[in-house]
N, C-alpha and C positions, 0 to 999 in steps of 0.2 A: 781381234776384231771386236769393237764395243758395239753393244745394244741396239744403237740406233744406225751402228753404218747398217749392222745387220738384216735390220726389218729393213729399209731402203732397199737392200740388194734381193728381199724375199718379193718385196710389191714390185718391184723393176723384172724380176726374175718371169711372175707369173703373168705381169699386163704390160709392161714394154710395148710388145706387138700392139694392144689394143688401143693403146696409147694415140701410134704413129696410124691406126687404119679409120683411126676417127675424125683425123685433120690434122693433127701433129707431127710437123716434118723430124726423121731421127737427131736430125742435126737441132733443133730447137729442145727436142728432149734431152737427150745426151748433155745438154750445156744447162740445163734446169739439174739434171740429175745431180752433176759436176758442183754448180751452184749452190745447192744441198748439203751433200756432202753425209750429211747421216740426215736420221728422221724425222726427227724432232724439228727439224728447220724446213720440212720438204713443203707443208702447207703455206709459207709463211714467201716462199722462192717462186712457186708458181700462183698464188696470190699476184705478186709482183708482177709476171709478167703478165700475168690478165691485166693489172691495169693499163700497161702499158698498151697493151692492142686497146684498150676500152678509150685511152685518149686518140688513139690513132684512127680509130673510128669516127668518132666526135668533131674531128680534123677536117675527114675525109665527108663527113655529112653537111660543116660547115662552108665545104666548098664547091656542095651538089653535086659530089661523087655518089652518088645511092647505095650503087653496085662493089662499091671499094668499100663502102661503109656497110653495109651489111657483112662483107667477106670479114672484116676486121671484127665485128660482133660477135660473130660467130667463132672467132679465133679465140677473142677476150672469154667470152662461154667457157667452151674447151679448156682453156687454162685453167678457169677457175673452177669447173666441174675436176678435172684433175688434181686440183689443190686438194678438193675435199675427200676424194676418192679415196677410199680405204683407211681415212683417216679419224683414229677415235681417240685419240689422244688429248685432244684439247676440243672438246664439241660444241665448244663455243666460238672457234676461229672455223671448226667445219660448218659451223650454221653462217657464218659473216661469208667461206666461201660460195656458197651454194646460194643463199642471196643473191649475190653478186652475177653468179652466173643467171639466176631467173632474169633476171633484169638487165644483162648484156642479150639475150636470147631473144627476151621481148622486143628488146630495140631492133633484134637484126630482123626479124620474123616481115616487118611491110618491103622490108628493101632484097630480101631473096628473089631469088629466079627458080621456078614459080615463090609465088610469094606464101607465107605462111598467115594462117585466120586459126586466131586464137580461139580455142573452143570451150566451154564451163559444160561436163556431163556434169547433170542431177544426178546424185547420189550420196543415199544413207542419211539426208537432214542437209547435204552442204553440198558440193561438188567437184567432182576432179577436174584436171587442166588440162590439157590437150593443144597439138597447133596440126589442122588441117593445109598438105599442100596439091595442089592439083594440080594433072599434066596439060601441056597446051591444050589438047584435042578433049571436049568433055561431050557430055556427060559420060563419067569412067566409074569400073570398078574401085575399090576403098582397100587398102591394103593398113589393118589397125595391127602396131608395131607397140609391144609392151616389153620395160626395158626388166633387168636384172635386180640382184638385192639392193646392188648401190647403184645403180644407172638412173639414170633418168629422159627424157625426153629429148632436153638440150644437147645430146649427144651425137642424136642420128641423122645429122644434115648428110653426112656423105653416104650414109646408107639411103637413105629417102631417094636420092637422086638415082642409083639403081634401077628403083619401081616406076619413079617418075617417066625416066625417058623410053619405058614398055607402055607409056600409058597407063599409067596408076596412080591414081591418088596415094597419100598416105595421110595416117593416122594416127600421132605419136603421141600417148597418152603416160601420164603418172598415174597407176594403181594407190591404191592404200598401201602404206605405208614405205610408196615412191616419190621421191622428190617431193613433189608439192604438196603429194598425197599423205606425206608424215605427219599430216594434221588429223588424219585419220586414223592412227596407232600406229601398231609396227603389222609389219607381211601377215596375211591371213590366208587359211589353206582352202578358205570354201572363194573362188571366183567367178562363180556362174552370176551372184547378183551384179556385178562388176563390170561383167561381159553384157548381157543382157543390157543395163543402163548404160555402157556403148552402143549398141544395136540401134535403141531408140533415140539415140542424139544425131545416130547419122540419117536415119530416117528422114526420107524427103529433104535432105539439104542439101544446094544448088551445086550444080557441077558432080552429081553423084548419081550413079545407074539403080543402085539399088541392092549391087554384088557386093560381098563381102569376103575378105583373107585377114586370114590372122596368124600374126607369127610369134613368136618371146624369144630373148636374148638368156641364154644361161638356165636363171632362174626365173624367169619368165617364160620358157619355154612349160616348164611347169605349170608356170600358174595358168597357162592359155590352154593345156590340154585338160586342167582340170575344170574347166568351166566352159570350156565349148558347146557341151552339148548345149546350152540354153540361149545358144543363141540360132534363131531359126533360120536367117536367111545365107547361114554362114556356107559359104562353098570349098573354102579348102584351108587347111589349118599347118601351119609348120613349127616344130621346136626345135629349136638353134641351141644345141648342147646344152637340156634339160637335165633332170631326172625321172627316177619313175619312183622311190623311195628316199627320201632325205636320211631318216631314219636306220636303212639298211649299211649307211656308212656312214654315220655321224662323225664313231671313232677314230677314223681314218681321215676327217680333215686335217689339211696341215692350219698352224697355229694362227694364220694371219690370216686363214678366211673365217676360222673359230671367233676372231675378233668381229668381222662383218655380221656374223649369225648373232653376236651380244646385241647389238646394235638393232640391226633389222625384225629378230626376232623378241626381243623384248627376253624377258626374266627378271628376277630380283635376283639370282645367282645362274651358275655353271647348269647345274643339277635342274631348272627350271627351264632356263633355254633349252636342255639336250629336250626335256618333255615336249614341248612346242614345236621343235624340230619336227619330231616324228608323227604330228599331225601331217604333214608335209606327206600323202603318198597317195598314188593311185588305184591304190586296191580294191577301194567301194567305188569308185567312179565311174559314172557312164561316159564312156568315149565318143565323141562325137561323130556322126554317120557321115560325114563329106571324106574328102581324099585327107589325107595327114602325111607331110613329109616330117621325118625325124633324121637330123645330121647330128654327128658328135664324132670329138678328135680322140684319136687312139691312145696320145700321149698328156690328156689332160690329167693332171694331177689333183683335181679338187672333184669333179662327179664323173665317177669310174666308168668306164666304158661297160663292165659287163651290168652295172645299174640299166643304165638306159638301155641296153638291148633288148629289156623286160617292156620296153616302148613296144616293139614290132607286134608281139601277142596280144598286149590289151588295146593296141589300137584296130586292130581286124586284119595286120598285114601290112602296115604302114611300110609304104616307101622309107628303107633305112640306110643312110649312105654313112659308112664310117672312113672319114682321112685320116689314113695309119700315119701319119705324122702331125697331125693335127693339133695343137693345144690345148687350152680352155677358151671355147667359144671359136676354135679352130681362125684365130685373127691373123697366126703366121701364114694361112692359105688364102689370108681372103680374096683372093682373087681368081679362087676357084668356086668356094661355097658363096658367097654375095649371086654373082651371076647365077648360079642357077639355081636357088631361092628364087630370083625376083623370075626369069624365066618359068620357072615352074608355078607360079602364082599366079603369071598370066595365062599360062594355057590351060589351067583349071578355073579361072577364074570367066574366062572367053569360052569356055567348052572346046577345046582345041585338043 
């Protein structure tokens, strides 16, 4: 087995699932994978078929399909957010795909059901990017959804819809050194300013009660536990298979998510990254005083189950549900954790 079927089969191995729960039917993936064939070619195959939805879009706008034409944007997205996904090998076709996807995302953002409103938070001299969607019935609670190391925004249409149809807005922003936010450096471990200049962008803006939830995806889950507390009007906070220590098991990533940590975390070497990393923990932090759900899979191979259990103590008690089959970010169950996330967000969120 040569190098490149290799890592193909480690990135397919560990996000397959996440793949197919974000919009991607197996059968469209499995024929990209096939396509492929090793790694080196995988940016370059799903490239490809993002444009293909991006023409099919363009199609379907030019013949006052709205609603076909946003579903195609959002496909074209997906593709090419996946093109770039885990991919550092040539960061100059990850930057061409990840463009690409900013700008399939934007297209689809007016033609959604509910529709998305692109947002610009102030912050740090510039500002991050955001797309606001709201449920039929307003003025609602704000459900702010901040993604992982490599994730991004463009990703969460099918999770959005979850919250949506409880009656929740959602909130799906790039942090620093996320997606749009890369203009910002790489991941940083203090996020209370972050959160905080969230707070104040949703302030008084139209179709909003004034409630707030907040959840993270992976590594996100982190970043939203470590800066909650500064956000004042926050009412209930979840991490979607976090950490509590990066540090406590650096050693122990396998090699292709070591790759994502170069990347995201910045260094000039190995020995610089590990340092960075272990800024990454919750030890000096104030936890935030609202309810806190923490979920994580029993069988994720990349942040160790007995890490986050170190979650339930520093958070006061935190509601901790572990799926003993669960993977990273628990995506082979989603159709058990999504539901009741978005559940439990409304009836903290409503005082239920």
């Amino acid at each position: 087995m040569d190098g490149g079927t290799s890592r193909l089969q480690q990135v397919v191995g560990h996000w397959l699932p996440r793949i197919q729960v974000a919009g991607i039917t197996a059968t469209d993936a499995q024929r990209l994978i096939a396509a492929a064939g090793e790694w080196p070619n995988w940016c370059s195959a799903w490239s490809k078929e993002g444009e293909r939805h991006l023409a099919m879009a363009e199609a379907a706008l030019a013949a006052k399909r709205g609603i076909t034409a946003g579903e195609a944007y959002v496909r074209a997205a997906l593709f090419f957010h996946f093109a770039q996904f885990m991919f550092f090998d040539d960061l100059a076709a990850k930057d061409r795909a990840a463009a690409r996807k900013v700008e399939a995302y934007r297209k689809a953002a007016p033609h959604l059901v509910p529709s998305a409103e692109t947002v610009a938070v102030p912050h740090g001299g510039g500002a991050l990017h955001a797309y606001l969607r709201r449920p039929a019935e307003t003025p609602a609670p704000v459900v702010v959804i901040v993604p992982g190391s490599d994730s991004t925004k463009e990703e969460f249409a099918a999770l959005e819809d979850h919250f949506l149809r409880r009656g929740l807005a959602t909130f799906s922003v790039d942090g620093p050194g996320q997606g749009e936010g890369r203009s910002f450096g790489p991941l940083r471990p203090d996020w209370a300013p972050v959160l905080a200049a969230i707070e104040s962008a949703l302030a008084g803006r139209r179709g909003l009660d004034g409630r707030i939830g907040v959840m993270g995806m992976a590594f996100g889950g982190h970043l939203v536990l470590q800066g909650a507390y500064a956000m004042k009007r926050l009412g209930a906070a979840v991490c979607m298979n976090g950490f509590y220590d990066l540090g406590a098991f650096w050693a122990e990533l396998p090699e292709v998510y070591r790759a994502n940590m170069r990347y995201a975390l910045g260094g000039a070497d190995a020995a610089e990254t590990g340092e960075r990393a272990r800024r990454f923990s919750l030890a000096n932090t104030q936890p935030p005083a609202c309810p806190v759900l923490a979920l994580h899979g029993g069988l994720d191979k990349i942040f160790p189950l007995r890490d986050a259990e170190r979650l339930k103590a520093w958070a006061r008690g935190a509601d901790f549900v572990v799926f003993p089959e669960g993977n990273h970010v628990c995506n082979n169950v989603a159709y058990i954790y999504r539901p009741l996330i978005a559940d439990w967000l409304a009836e903290k969120l409503r005082g239920k």
